[in-house]
N, C-alpha and C positions, 0 to 999 in steps of 0.2 A: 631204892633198896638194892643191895648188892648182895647177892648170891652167889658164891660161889661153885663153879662144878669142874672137874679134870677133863672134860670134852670142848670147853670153852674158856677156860680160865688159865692164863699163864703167870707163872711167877718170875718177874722180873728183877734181876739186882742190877744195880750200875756199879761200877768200879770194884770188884772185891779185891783188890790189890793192898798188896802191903803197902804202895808210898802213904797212904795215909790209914792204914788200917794195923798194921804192924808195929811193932816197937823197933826204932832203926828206922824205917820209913822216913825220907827225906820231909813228908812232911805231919810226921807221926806227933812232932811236940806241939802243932795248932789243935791234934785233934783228940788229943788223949783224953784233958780232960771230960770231954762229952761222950766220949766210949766208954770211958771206965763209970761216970755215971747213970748212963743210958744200960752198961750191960751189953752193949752192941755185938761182941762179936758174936756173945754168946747165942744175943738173939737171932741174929741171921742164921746161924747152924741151925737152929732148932726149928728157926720159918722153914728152913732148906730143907733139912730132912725130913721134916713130918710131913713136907708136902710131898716129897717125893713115895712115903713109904703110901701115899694116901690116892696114888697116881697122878699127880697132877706133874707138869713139864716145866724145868727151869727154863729161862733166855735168862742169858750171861750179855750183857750190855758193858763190853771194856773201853779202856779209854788208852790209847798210847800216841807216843810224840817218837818221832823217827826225826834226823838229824835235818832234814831238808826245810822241816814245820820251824826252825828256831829261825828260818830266814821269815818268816811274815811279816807283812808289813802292814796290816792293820787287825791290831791286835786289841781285848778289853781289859779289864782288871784280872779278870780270872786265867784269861792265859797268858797275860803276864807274870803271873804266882806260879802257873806249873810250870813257866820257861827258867823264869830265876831261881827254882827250887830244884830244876831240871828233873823234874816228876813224870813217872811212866815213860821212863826211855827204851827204845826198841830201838834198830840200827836198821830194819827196813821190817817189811812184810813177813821176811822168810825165816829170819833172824829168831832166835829163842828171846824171849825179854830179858831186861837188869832184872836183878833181885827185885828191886823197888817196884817195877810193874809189870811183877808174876804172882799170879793169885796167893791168897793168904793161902799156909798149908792147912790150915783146920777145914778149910771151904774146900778142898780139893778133887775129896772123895765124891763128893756131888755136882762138879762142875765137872769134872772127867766121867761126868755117868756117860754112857752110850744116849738116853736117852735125851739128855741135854743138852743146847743150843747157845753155842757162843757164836755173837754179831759180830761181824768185821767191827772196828775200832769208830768211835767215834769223836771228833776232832773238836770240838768247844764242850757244850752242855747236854744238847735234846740226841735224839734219832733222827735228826735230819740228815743228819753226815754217815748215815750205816746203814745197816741192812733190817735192824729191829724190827720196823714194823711189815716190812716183806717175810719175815721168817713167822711173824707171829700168825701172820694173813694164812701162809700156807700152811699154818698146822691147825687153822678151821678158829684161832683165839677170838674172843669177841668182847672181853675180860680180863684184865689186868690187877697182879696184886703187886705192891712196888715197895721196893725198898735198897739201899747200899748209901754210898757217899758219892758226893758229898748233899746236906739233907737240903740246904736252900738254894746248891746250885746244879749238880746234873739228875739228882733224884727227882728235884720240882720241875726242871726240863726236859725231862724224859714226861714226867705225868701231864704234864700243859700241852705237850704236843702227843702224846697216845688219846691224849682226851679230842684232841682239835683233829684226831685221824678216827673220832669213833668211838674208840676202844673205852668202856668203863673202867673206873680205874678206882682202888682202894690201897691206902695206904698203910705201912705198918713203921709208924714216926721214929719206935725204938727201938728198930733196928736199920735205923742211920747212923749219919755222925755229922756234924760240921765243925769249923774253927773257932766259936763262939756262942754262949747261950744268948747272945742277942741276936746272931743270925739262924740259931736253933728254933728259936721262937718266930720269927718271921714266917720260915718253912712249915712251921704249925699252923699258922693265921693261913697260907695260901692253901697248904694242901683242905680246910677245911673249906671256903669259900669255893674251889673244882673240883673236889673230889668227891665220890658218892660214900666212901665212907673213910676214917680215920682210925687206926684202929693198933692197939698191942699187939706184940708178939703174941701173949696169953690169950687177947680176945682173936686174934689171925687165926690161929691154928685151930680154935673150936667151931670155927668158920667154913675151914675145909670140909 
């Protein structure tokens, strides 16, 4: 059973970036369809803010590609899609992002909270490549609630591997997104099989 509490429980998004979350978004026509019928963005706002106004801590898990990443040399499906799409460009570290992978502005307000935690970048799918699971360690988390894009490849990668680092994890399926309701549906079948719970935006936040 999954419990939530604001002393142990972090709310996790992956990606809140316009390349796929925005209209314009280089790669915003794979994913419309499943936001516009999920509700997505709207849902992430309101996972966001209710958690925040209920004290619990966002981690901001982004994902960006700097000019050097497009030399890789062994590379999979998935970053071959954000190399060709050339999605979430940054020009190095220090650099401001493209449009495309600088946060949605409706998410804003609550990603620039003082009290919120954005990861260093991370480079294919999970929190192997960032700092997530160090930032979540030091702020005492022991509980994970998860949600962002994309839903069957960095949102299920983020939860596979916070689950294989400890961390409970409960998921809120509608407020993701992916390029397909066949790959929509996949990310359903997994997150229930590892996850302790699956759960709405409406069942999430009565959960807080």
């Amino acid at each position: 059973m999954f419990k939530s509490d604001p002393a142990n429980t972090g709310i996790v998004i992956t990606d809140p970036q316009n390349d796929f979350l925005s209209p314009g978004g280089r790669g915003y026509h794979l994913t419309q369809p499943n936001i516009e019928r999920l509700n997505t963005l709207n849902n992430l706002e309101l996972l966001m803010s209710t958690a925040m106004k209920k004290g619990y801590r966002l981690f901001i898990s982004p994902h960006y590609l700097y000019p050097h990443d497009y030399g890789w040399k062994y590379t999979g499906n998935e970053q071959d899609m954000l190399i060709n799409l050339r999605i979430y460009q940054k020009l190095n570290a220090y650099s401001p992002p493209s449009v495309g992978a600088d946060f949605v502005p409706s998410l804003l307000p609550y990603i620039l909270d003082r009290r919120t935690v954005v990861a260093t970048a991370h480079k294919v799918a999970s929190p192997q490549t960032n700092d997530l699971v160090y930032q979540l360690r030091q702020y005492g988390m022991t509980k994970v609630l998860l949600a962002g894009v994309l839903s069957n490849i960095c949102v299920e990668s983020h939860m596979r591997d916070l689950i294989e680092n400890g961390f409970q994890t409960a998921m809120v399926y509608d407020a993701t997104a992916t390029i397909s309701e066949k790959d929509f549906e996949a990310a359903i079948t997994n997150y229930h099989a590892f996850s302790s719970a699956v759960w709405t935006t409406k069942e999430a936040i009565t959960q807080l």
